[in-house]
C-alpha positions in Angstrom: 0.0 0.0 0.0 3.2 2.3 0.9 1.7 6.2 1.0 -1.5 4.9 -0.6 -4.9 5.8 1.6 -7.2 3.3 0.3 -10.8 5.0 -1.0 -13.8 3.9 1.3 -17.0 1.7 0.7 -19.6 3.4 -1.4 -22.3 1.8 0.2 -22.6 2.1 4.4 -25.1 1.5 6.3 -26.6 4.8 7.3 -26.8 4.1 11.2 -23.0 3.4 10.6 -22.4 6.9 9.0 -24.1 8.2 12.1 -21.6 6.7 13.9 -18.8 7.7 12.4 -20.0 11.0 12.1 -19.9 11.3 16.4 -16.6 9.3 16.7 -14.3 10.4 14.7 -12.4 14.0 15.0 -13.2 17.2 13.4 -11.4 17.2 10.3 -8.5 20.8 10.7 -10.5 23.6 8.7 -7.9 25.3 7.0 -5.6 25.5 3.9 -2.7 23.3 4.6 -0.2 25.5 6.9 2.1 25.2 3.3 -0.6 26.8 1.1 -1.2 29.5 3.2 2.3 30.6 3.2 2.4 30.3 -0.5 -1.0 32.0 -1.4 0.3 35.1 1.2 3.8 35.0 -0.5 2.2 36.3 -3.6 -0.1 39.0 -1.7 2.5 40.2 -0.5 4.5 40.2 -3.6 1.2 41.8 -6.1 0.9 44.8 -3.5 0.7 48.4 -4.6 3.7 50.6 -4.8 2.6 52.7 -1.8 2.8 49.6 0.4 5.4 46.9 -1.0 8.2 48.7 1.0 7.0 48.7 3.9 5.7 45.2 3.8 8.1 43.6 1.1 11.0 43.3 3.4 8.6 41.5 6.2 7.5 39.0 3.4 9.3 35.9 5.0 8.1 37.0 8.7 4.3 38.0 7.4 4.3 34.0 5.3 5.5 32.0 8.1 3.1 33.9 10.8 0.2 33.7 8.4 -0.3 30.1 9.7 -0.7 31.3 13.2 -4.8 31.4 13.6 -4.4 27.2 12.9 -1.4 26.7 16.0 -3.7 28.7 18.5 -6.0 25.8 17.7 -3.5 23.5 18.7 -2.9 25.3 21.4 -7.1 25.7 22.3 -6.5 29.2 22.6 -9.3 31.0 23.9 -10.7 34.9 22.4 -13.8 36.7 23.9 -16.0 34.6 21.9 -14.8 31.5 22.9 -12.2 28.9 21.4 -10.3 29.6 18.4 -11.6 26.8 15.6 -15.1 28.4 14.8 -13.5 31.5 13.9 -12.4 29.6 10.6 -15.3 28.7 8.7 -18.6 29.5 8.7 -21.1 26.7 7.3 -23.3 29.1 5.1 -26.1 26.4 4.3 -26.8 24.7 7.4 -29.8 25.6 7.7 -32.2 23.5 6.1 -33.7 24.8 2.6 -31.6 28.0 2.6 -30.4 28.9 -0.7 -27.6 31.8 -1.8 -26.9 34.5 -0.6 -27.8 32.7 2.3 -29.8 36.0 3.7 -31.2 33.9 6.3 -28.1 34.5 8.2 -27.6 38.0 10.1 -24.6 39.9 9.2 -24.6 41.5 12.6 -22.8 39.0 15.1 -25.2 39.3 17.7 -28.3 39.1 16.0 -26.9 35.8 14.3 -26.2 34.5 17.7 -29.9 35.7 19.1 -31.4 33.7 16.6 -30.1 30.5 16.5 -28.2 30.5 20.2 -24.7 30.5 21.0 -24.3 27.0 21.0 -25.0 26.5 17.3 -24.1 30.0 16.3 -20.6 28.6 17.7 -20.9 25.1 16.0 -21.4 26.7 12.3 -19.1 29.2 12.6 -18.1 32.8 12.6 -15.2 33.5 10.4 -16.5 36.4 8.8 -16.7 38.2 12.3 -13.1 37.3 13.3 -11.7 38.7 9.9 -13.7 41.9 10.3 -12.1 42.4 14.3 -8.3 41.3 13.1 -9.0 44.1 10.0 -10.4 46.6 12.2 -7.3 46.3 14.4 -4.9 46.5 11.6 -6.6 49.7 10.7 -6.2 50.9 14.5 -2.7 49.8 14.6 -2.1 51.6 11.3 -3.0 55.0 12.6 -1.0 54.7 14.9 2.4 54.2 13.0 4.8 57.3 13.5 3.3 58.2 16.7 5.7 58.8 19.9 3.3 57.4 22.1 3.0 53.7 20.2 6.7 53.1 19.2 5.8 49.5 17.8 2.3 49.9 15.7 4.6 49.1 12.5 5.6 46.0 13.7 2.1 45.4 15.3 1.0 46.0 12.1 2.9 43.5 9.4 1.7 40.7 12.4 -2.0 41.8 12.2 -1.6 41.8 8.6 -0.6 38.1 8.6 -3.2 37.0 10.9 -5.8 38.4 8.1 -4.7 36.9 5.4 -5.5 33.7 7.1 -8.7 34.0 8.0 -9.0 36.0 4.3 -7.7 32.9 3.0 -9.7 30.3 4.8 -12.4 31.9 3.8 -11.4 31.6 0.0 -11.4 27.6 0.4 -14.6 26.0 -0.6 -15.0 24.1 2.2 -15.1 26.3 5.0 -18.7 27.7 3.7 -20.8 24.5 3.7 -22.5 21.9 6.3 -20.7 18.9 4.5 -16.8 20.6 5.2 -15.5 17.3 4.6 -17.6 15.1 2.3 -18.8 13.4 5.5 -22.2 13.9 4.8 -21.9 12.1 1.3 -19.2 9.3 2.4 -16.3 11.6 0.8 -14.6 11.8 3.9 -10.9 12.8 3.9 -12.0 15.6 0.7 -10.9 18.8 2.7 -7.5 18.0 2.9 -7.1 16.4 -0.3 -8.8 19.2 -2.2 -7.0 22.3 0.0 -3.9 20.7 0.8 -2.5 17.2 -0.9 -3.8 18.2 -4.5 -2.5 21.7 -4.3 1.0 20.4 -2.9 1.6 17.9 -5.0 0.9 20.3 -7.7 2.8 23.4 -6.4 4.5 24.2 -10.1 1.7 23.6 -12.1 -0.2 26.3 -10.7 -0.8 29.3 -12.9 -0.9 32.3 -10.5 -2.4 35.4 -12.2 -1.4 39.1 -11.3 -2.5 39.9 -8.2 -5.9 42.9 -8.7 -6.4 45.3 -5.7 -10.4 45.7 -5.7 -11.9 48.7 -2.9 -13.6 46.7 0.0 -16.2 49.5 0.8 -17.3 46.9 3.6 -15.3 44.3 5.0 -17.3 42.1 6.6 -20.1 41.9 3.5 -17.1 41.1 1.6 -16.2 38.5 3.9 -19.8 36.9 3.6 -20.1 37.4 -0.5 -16.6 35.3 -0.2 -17.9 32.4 1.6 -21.3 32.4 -0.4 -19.0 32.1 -3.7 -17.0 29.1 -1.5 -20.1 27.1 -1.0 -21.6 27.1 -4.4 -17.8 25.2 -5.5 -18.6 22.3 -2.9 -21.0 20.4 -5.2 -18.3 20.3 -8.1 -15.3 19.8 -6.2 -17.7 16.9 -4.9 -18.4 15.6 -8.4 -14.7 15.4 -9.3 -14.1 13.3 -6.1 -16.7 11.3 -7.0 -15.7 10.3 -10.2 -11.7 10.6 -9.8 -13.1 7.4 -7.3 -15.1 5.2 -9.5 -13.1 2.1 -9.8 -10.5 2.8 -8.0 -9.3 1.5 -4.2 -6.6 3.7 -3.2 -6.1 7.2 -3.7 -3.3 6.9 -5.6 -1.5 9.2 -8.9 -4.2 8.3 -10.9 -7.1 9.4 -8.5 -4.7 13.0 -7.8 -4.2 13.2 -11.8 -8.0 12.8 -12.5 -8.4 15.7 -9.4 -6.0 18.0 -11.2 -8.2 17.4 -14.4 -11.4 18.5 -12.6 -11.1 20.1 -10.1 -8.0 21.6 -10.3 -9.0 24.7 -11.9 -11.1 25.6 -8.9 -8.4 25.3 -6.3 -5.9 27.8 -9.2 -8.9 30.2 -9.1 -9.6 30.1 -5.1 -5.9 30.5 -4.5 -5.7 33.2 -7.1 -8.6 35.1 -5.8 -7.7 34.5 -2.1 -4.2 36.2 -2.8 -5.9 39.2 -4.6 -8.1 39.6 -1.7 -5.6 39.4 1.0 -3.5 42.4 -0.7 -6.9 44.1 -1.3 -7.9 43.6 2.8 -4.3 45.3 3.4 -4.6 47.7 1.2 -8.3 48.5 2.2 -6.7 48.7 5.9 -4.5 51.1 4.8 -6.8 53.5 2.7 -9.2 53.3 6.1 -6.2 53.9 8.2 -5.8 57.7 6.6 -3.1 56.5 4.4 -0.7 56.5 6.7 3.3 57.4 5.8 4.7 53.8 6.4 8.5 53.8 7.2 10.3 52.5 4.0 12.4 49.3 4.7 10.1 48.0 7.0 9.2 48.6 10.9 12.4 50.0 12.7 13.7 49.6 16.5 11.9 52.2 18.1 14.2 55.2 19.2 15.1 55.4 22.8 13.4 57.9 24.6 15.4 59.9 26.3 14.4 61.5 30.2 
Protein backbone atom coordinates (compact mmCIF):
# COMPACT_ATOMS: atom_id res chain seq x y z
CA UNK A 1 0.00 0.00 0.00
CA UNK A 2 3.18 2.32 0.94
CA UNK A 3 1.67 6.17 0.97
CA UNK A 4 -1.53 4.86 -0.65
CA UNK A 5 -4.92 5.78 1.63
CA UNK A 6 -7.21 3.33 0.27
CA UNK A 7 -10.84 5.04 -0.97
CA UNK A 8 -13.79 3.89 1.27
CA UNK A 9 -17.00 1.68 0.66
CA UNK A 10 -19.59 3.37 -1.41
CA UNK A 11 -22.34 1.76 0.20
CA UNK A 12 -22.60 2.14 4.42
CA UNK A 13 -25.11 1.47 6.34
CA UNK A 14 -26.57 4.82 7.34
CA UNK A 15 -26.82 4.13 11.17
CA UNK A 16 -23.01 3.36 10.55
CA UNK A 17 -22.36 6.86 9.02
CA UNK A 18 -24.07 8.20 12.06
CA UNK A 19 -21.61 6.67 13.92
CA UNK A 20 -18.77 7.66 12.36
CA UNK A 21 -20.01 11.03 12.15
CA UNK A 22 -19.89 11.28 16.38
CA UNK A 23 -16.56 9.30 16.74
CA UNK A 24 -14.31 10.44 14.68
CA UNK A 25 -12.39 13.98 15.05
CA UNK A 26 -13.18 17.25 13.37
CA UNK A 27 -11.38 17.22 10.35
CA UNK A 28 -8.48 20.78 10.73
CA UNK A 29 -10.53 23.62 8.68
CA UNK A 30 -7.94 25.27 7.02
CA UNK A 31 -5.62 25.47 3.87
CA UNK A 32 -2.69 23.35 4.65
CA UNK A 33 -0.23 25.50 6.86
CA UNK A 34 2.09 25.19 3.27
CA UNK A 35 -0.58 26.78 1.13
CA UNK A 36 -1.23 29.52 3.17
CA UNK A 37 2.31 30.56 3.22
CA UNK A 38 2.42 30.29 -0.48
CA UNK A 39 -0.96 32.01 -1.37
CA UNK A 40 0.29 35.10 1.17
CA UNK A 41 3.81 34.99 -0.55
CA UNK A 42 2.18 36.30 -3.64
CA UNK A 43 -0.07 38.95 -1.70
CA UNK A 44 2.52 40.20 -0.46
CA UNK A 45 4.50 40.22 -3.62
CA UNK A 46 1.24 41.75 -6.06
CA UNK A 47 0.87 44.78 -3.49
CA UNK A 48 0.73 48.43 -4.62
CA UNK A 49 3.72 50.55 -4.84
CA UNK A 50 2.56 52.65 -1.84
CA UNK A 51 2.80 49.63 0.44
CA UNK A 52 5.44 46.86 -0.97
CA UNK A 53 8.21 48.69 0.95
CA UNK A 54 6.99 48.72 3.93
CA UNK A 55 5.66 45.25 3.83
CA UNK A 56 8.12 43.61 1.14
CA UNK A 57 11.01 43.32 3.36
CA UNK A 58 8.56 41.47 6.17
CA UNK A 59 7.54 39.02 3.45
CA UNK A 60 9.28 35.91 4.98
CA UNK A 61 8.11 37.05 8.73
CA UNK A 62 4.28 38.02 7.35
CA UNK A 63 4.27 34.04 5.30
CA UNK A 64 5.46 32.01 8.09
CA UNK A 65 3.11 33.90 10.83
CA UNK A 66 0.18 33.68 8.44
CA UNK A 67 -0.30 30.05 9.72
CA UNK A 68 -0.73 31.33 13.20
CA UNK A 69 -4.77 31.38 13.63
CA UNK A 70 -4.37 27.22 12.90
CA UNK A 71 -1.44 26.73 15.98
CA UNK A 72 -3.69 28.70 18.55
CA UNK A 73 -5.98 25.82 17.72
CA UNK A 74 -3.48 23.46 18.67
CA UNK A 75 -2.93 25.29 21.35
CA UNK A 76 -7.07 25.74 22.34
CA UNK A 77 -6.45 29.17 22.64
CA UNK A 78 -9.31 31.04 23.87
CA UNK A 79 -10.67 34.86 22.35
CA UNK A 80 -13.83 36.70 23.92
CA UNK A 81 -16.04 34.64 21.85
CA UNK A 82 -14.83 31.53 22.91
CA UNK A 83 -12.21 28.89 21.41
CA UNK A 84 -10.29 29.56 18.35
CA UNK A 85 -11.62 26.77 15.57
CA UNK A 86 -15.12 28.43 14.85
CA UNK A 87 -13.46 31.48 13.93
CA UNK A 88 -12.41 29.62 10.57
CA UNK A 89 -15.26 28.74 8.71
CA UNK A 90 -18.55 29.53 8.74
CA UNK A 91 -21.14 26.72 7.29
CA UNK A 92 -23.33 29.11 5.11
CA UNK A 93 -26.06 26.40 4.26
CA UNK A 94 -26.81 24.69 7.44
CA UNK A 95 -29.81 25.64 7.69
CA UNK A 96 -32.16 23.49 6.08
CA UNK A 97 -33.70 24.83 2.55
CA UNK A 98 -31.64 27.99 2.59
CA UNK A 99 -30.43 28.90 -0.70
CA UNK A 100 -27.56 31.77 -1.82
CA UNK A 101 -26.93 34.47 -0.62
CA UNK A 102 -27.84 32.74 2.25
CA UNK A 103 -29.85 36.00 3.71
CA UNK A 104 -31.19 33.92 6.33
CA UNK A 105 -28.05 34.51 8.24
CA UNK A 106 -27.62 37.99 10.09
CA UNK A 107 -24.62 39.87 9.16
CA UNK A 108 -24.55 41.50 12.64
CA UNK A 109 -22.81 38.96 15.10
CA UNK A 110 -25.23 39.28 17.66
CA UNK A 111 -28.31 39.06 15.97
CA UNK A 112 -26.92 35.83 14.34
CA UNK A 113 -26.22 34.47 17.70
CA UNK A 114 -29.89 35.74 19.11
CA UNK A 115 -31.35 33.73 16.61
CA UNK A 116 -30.13 30.49 16.47
CA UNK A 117 -28.18 30.52 20.17
CA UNK A 118 -24.69 30.48 21.00
CA UNK A 119 -24.34 26.97 20.97
CA UNK A 120 -25.01 26.46 17.29
CA UNK A 121 -24.12 29.98 16.30
CA UNK A 122 -20.57 28.64 17.73
CA UNK A 123 -20.90 25.10 15.96
CA UNK A 124 -21.45 26.67 12.31
CA UNK A 125 -19.11 29.18 12.63
CA UNK A 126 -18.13 32.84 12.64
CA UNK A 127 -15.24 33.49 10.39
CA UNK A 128 -16.52 36.40 8.76
CA UNK A 129 -16.69 38.25 12.26
CA UNK A 130 -13.13 37.34 13.33
CA UNK A 131 -11.73 38.68 9.87
CA UNK A 132 -13.66 41.88 10.33
CA UNK A 133 -12.06 42.38 14.31
CA UNK A 134 -8.33 41.33 13.11
CA UNK A 135 -9.05 44.12 9.97
CA UNK A 136 -10.35 46.65 12.25
CA UNK A 137 -7.35 46.28 14.45
CA UNK A 138 -4.94 46.51 11.60
CA UNK A 139 -6.61 49.72 10.73
CA UNK A 140 -6.19 50.94 14.50
CA UNK A 141 -2.65 49.81 14.63
CA UNK A 142 -2.06 51.61 11.28
CA UNK A 143 -2.99 54.98 12.59
CA UNK A 144 -1.01 54.69 14.87
CA UNK A 145 2.43 54.19 13.05
CA UNK A 146 4.83 57.31 13.46
CA UNK A 147 3.33 58.24 16.74
CA UNK A 148 5.70 58.84 19.94
CA UNK A 149 3.26 57.39 22.08
CA UNK A 150 3.00 53.73 20.25
CA UNK A 151 6.70 53.06 19.21
CA UNK A 152 5.77 49.45 17.80
CA UNK A 153 2.33 49.95 15.69
CA UNK A 154 4.57 49.13 12.52
CA UNK A 155 5.61 45.96 13.75
CA UNK A 156 2.14 45.42 15.34
CA UNK A 157 1.00 46.03 12.07
CA UNK A 158 2.86 43.50 9.37
CA UNK A 159 1.73 40.73 12.43
CA UNK A 160 -1.99 41.76 12.18
CA UNK A 161 -1.59 41.79 8.56
CA UNK A 162 -0.57 38.06 8.63
CA UNK A 163 -3.20 37.00 10.94
CA UNK A 164 -5.79 38.37 8.14
CA UNK A 165 -4.67 36.89 5.40
CA UNK A 166 -5.48 33.68 7.11
CA UNK A 167 -8.70 34.03 8.02
CA UNK A 168 -8.95 36.01 4.33
CA UNK A 169 -7.66 32.89 2.96
CA UNK A 170 -9.73 30.33 4.81
CA UNK A 171 -12.41 31.92 3.83
CA UNK A 172 -11.42 31.64 0.04
CA UNK A 173 -11.38 27.57 0.37
CA UNK A 174 -14.63 26.00 -0.56
CA UNK A 175 -14.97 24.12 2.19
CA UNK A 176 -15.14 26.27 4.96
CA UNK A 177 -18.67 27.69 3.72
CA UNK A 178 -20.78 24.49 3.70
CA UNK A 179 -22.54 21.90 6.28
CA UNK A 180 -20.74 18.85 4.48
CA UNK A 181 -16.76 20.61 5.19
CA UNK A 182 -15.47 17.29 4.61
CA UNK A 183 -17.58 15.12 2.34
CA UNK A 184 -18.82 13.35 5.49
CA UNK A 185 -22.24 13.86 4.75
CA UNK A 186 -21.95 12.05 1.30
CA UNK A 187 -19.19 9.32 2.45
CA UNK A 188 -16.29 11.56 0.84
CA UNK A 189 -14.55 11.78 3.92
CA UNK A 190 -10.94 12.84 3.86
CA UNK A 191 -11.99 15.61 0.75
CA UNK A 192 -10.87 18.83 2.66
CA UNK A 193 -7.45 18.00 2.93
CA UNK A 194 -7.12 16.35 -0.26
CA UNK A 195 -8.78 19.17 -2.23
CA UNK A 196 -7.00 22.29 0.00
CA UNK A 197 -3.89 20.67 0.84
CA UNK A 198 -2.52 17.16 -0.94
CA UNK A 199 -3.78 18.15 -4.47
CA UNK A 200 -2.50 21.68 -4.28
CA UNK A 201 1.00 20.41 -2.92
CA UNK A 202 1.55 17.94 -5.04
CA UNK A 203 0.91 20.25 -7.72
CA UNK A 204 2.85 23.44 -6.41
CA UNK A 205 4.46 24.20 -10.09
CA UNK A 206 1.70 23.61 -12.07
CA UNK A 207 -0.19 26.32 -10.71
CA UNK A 208 -0.80 29.26 -12.94
CA UNK A 209 -0.85 32.27 -10.52
CA UNK A 210 -2.41 35.41 -12.24
CA UNK A 211 -1.43 39.09 -11.30
CA UNK A 212 -2.48 39.94 -8.22
CA UNK A 213 -5.87 42.92 -8.74
CA UNK A 214 -6.41 45.31 -5.67
CA UNK A 215 -10.43 45.74 -5.72
CA UNK A 216 -11.85 48.71 -2.92
CA UNK A 217 -13.64 46.74 -0.02
CA UNK A 218 -16.21 49.47 0.82
CA UNK A 219 -17.28 46.91 3.61
CA UNK A 220 -15.28 44.29 4.98
CA UNK A 221 -17.28 42.09 6.62
CA UNK A 222 -20.06 41.95 3.47
CA UNK A 223 -17.14 41.14 1.62
CA UNK A 224 -16.16 38.52 3.94
CA UNK A 225 -19.82 36.87 3.61
CA UNK A 226 -20.10 37.37 -0.50
CA UNK A 227 -16.57 35.35 -0.20
CA UNK A 228 -17.92 32.44 1.65
CA UNK A 229 -21.25 32.43 -0.37
CA UNK A 230 -18.95 32.10 -3.69
CA UNK A 231 -16.97 29.14 -1.54
CA UNK A 232 -20.10 27.10 -0.99
CA UNK A 233 -21.59 27.12 -4.37
CA UNK A 234 -17.85 25.23 -5.51
CA UNK A 235 -18.56 22.31 -2.86
CA UNK A 236 -21.01 20.44 -5.19
CA UNK A 237 -18.33 20.33 -8.05
CA UNK A 238 -15.33 19.81 -6.19
CA UNK A 239 -17.74 16.90 -4.86
CA UNK A 240 -18.42 15.62 -8.39
CA UNK A 241 -14.72 15.42 -9.27
CA UNK A 242 -14.10 13.26 -6.14
CA UNK A 243 -16.65 11.30 -6.96
CA UNK A 244 -15.66 10.32 -10.17
CA UNK A 245 -11.66 10.63 -9.77
CA UNK A 246 -13.09 7.42 -7.35
CA UNK A 247 -15.05 5.25 -9.51
CA UNK A 248 -13.14 2.13 -9.81
CA UNK A 249 -10.53 2.75 -8.04
CA UNK A 250 -9.26 1.53 -4.22
CA UNK A 251 -6.64 3.69 -3.17
CA UNK A 252 -6.08 7.16 -3.70
CA UNK A 253 -3.28 6.91 -5.60
CA UNK A 254 -1.49 9.20 -8.94
CA UNK A 255 -4.16 8.32 -10.91
CA UNK A 256 -7.13 9.45 -8.48
CA UNK A 257 -4.69 13.03 -7.84
CA UNK A 258 -4.20 13.19 -11.78
CA UNK A 259 -8.04 12.81 -12.50
CA UNK A 260 -8.43 15.68 -9.38
CA UNK A 261 -5.99 17.96 -11.15
CA UNK A 262 -8.16 17.44 -14.37
CA UNK A 263 -11.42 18.51 -12.62
CA UNK A 264 -11.08 20.14 -10.08
CA UNK A 265 -7.99 21.59 -10.28
CA UNK A 266 -8.98 24.71 -11.92
CA UNK A 267 -11.10 25.64 -8.94
CA UNK A 268 -8.36 25.26 -6.26
CA UNK A 269 -5.88 27.85 -9.25
CA UNK A 270 -8.93 30.18 -9.11
CA UNK A 271 -9.58 30.15 -5.09
CA UNK A 272 -5.89 30.50 -4.50
CA UNK A 273 -5.66 33.20 -7.09
CA UNK A 274 -8.57 35.10 -5.79
CA UNK A 275 -7.74 34.53 -2.14
CA UNK A 276 -4.17 36.16 -2.77
CA UNK A 277 -5.89 39.20 -4.65
CA UNK A 278 -8.13 39.56 -1.69
CA UNK A 279 -5.56 39.36 0.99
CA UNK A 280 -3.53 42.36 -0.69
CA UNK A 281 -6.93 44.15 -1.28
CA UNK A 282 -7.86 43.60 2.78
CA UNK A 283 -4.28 45.28 3.43
CA UNK A 284 -4.55 47.74 1.19
CA UNK A 285 -8.26 48.52 2.23
CA UNK A 286 -6.72 48.71 5.90
CA UNK A 287 -4.49 51.12 4.80
CA UNK A 288 -6.76 53.54 2.69
CA UNK A 289 -9.24 53.25 6.07
CA UNK A 290 -6.22 53.95 8.24
CA UNK A 291 -5.79 57.70 6.62
CA UNK A 292 -3.11 56.52 4.43
CA UNK A 293 -0.65 56.48 6.71
CA UNK A 294 3.29 57.44 5.81
CA UNK A 295 4.73 53.76 6.42
CA UNK A 296 8.49 53.84 7.25
CA UNK A 297 10.31 52.52 3.97
CA UNK A 298 12.39 49.28 4.69
CA UNK A 299 10.06 47.98 7.04
CA UNK A 300 9.21 48.56 10.93
CA UNK A 301 12.44 50.01 12.69
CA UNK A 302 13.65 49.56 16.47
CA UNK A 303 11.90 52.23 18.14
CA UNK A 304 14.24 55.16 19.19
CA UNK A 305 15.12 55.35 22.76
CA UNK A 306 13.37 57.89 24.65
CA UNK A 307 15.40 59.93 26.34
CA UNK A 308 14.38 61.51 30.18
Amino acid sequence: MGAQVRVQTRVIVAACVAVCVLVTPAVMRAWGMDVHRLITEKAIDGLPAELKPFFAPERAFISEHSVDPDLWRVMDLKGDRGEEPPNHFLDMDFEEGSQPPFLNIPREYDEYVKKYGIGPATRYGRVPWRAEEVYNRLVTTMKDIGKPNAPYAADNAVYLAAVLAHYVEDAHMPFHGAINYDGQLTNQRGIHARFETELVLRNRTAWKWAPVTIAAIPNFRAFMFTTLVDSQQLVAPVLAADRKATDGREFYDNGYFDAMLKSAGPIAERRMNDAASAVASAIHSAWVDAGKPVLPVGGPRTPARIRR
